[in-house]
C-alpha positions, 0 to 999 in steps of 0.5 A: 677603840675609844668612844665618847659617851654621854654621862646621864648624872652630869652630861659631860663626856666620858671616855669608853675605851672598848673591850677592857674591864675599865670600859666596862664600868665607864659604860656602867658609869654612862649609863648605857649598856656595855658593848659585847667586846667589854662584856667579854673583859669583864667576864674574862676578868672574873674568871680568872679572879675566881679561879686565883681567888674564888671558889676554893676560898669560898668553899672554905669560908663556907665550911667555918661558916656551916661549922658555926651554924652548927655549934649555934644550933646545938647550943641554941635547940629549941631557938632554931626549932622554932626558927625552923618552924616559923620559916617553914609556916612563911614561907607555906604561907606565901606559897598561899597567895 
């Protein structure tokens, strides 16, 4: 179902062509929010790009950078002891107010 929408920056007409992921960002683009049945592409879309792409390339990025996290603290002790120290204080601090 397509659908004619007004642009909020230029005030011209935009094209929403409903329950795709392209009329999901045209509603983004419109300024208004997107419909359910474009919210269920989108979300769809996501999914199946995390389950191509996502969680096992995350988990494995994730796992070089906890590697070199480590090899940096090692190296660096008493920097990130402190670092540590100085989060913890903010972030008790905060929890103050």
């Amino acid at each position: 179902m397509k659908v004619e929408s007004e642009r909020k920056s230029e005030g011209s007409k935009t094209i929403i062509n409903h329950g795709t992921r392209g009329g999901y960002y045209a509603h983004r683009r419109a300024g208004s929010t997107p419909c359910d049945a474009c919210r269920a592409a989108i979300n769809q879309y996501v999914k199946e790009y995390r389950t191509k792409n996502g969680l096992a390339r995350n988990r494995e990025r994730e796992g070089f950078r906890r590697k070199a996290l480590a090899a940096l603290r090692d190296a660096h002790r008493e920097e990130y002891d402190r670092l540590v120290l100085q989060i913890e204080a903010d972030a008790l601090e905060g929890a103050d107010e």
